[in-house]
C-alpha positions as CSV (number, residue, x, y, z in Angstrom):
1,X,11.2,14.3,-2.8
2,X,9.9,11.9,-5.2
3,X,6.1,11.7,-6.2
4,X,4.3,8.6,-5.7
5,X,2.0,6.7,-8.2
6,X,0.0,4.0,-8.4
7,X,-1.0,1.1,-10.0
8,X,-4.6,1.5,-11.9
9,X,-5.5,-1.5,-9.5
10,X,-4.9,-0.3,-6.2
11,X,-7.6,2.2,-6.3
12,X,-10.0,-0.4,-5.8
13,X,-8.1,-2.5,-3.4
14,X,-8.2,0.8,-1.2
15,X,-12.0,1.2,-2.2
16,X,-13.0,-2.3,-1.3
17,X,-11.3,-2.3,1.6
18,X,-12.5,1.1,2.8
19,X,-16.3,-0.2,2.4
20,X,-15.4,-3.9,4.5
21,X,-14.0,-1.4,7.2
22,X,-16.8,1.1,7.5
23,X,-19.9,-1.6,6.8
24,X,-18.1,-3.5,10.1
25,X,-18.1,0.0,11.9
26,X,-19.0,3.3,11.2
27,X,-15.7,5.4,10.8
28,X,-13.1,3.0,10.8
29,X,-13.1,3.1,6.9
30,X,-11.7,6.4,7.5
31,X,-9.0,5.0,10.0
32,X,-8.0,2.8,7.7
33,X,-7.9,5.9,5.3
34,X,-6.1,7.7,7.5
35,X,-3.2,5.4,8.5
36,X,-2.8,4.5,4.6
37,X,-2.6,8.3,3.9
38,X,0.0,8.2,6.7
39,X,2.1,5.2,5.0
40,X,2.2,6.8,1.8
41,X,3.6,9.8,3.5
42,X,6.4,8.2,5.3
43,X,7.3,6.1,2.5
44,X,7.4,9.2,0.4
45,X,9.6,11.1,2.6
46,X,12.0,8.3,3.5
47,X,11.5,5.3,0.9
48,X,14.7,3.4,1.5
49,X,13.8,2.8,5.4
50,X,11.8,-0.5,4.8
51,X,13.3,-3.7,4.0
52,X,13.1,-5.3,0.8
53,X,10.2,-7.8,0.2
54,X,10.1,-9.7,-3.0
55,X,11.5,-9.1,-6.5
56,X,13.2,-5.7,-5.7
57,X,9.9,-4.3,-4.1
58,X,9.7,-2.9,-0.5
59,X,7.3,-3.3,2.6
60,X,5.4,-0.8,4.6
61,X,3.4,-2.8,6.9
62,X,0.1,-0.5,8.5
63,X,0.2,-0.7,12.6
64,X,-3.5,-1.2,13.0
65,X,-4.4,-3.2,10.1
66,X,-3.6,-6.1,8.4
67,X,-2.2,-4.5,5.4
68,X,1.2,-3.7,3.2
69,X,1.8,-1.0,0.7
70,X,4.3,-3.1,-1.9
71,X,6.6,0.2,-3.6
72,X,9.6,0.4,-5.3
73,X,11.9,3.4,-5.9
74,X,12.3,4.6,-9.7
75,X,14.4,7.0,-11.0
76,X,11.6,9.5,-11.7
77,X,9.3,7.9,-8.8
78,X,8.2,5.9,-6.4
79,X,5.3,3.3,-7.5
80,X,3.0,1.8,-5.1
81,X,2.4,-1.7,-7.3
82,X,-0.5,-2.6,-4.4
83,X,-2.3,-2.5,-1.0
84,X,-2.1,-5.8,-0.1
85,X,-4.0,-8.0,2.6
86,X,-1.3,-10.0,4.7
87,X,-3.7,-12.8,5.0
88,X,-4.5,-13.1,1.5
89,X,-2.7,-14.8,-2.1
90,X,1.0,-13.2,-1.0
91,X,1.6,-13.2,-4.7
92,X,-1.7,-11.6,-6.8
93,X,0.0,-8.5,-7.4
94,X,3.5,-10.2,-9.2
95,X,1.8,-9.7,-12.7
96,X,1.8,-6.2,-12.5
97,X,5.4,-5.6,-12.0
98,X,5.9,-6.2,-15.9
């Protein structure tokens, strides 16, 4: 099984949004936690399931929220390039694919 890693950036996407969930209500910050936490696990375990997005990257889209985890499959790993908002500039995380 391949290890994931991350982008510097998406730490704070998943921080920011964390707060916007748990200031609305108490505890869904974690929910949101939690169903990320599940998504990185299933796209660890079986990375080729999702279909290909944009530029050679894949798609996880979260159930309950309005969220995508953008990865790609390395040879050494699999890199999660951002949590992104479906709602919001499709296209912000392109200039860290270089």
């Amino acid at each position: 099984m391949k290890q994931l890693s991350f982008h510097p950036a998406v730490a704070n996407e998943i921080k920011g949004s964390y707060n916007w969930y748990e200031y609305k209500l108490e505890g869904l910050g974690d929910k949101f936690l939690s169903e990320l936490e599940d998504g990185f696990s299933a796209i660890q375990n079986f990375p080729d399931t999702w279909a290909t997005f944009q530029y050679g990257f894949k798609r996880y889209i979260l159930n309950r929220f309005p969220f995508s985890i953008i990865y790609k499959t390395t040879d050494k790993d699999i890199f999660i390039v951002a949590v992104m908002h479906n709602s919001r500039k499709p296209y912000y995380w392109l200039n860290r694919t270089n």
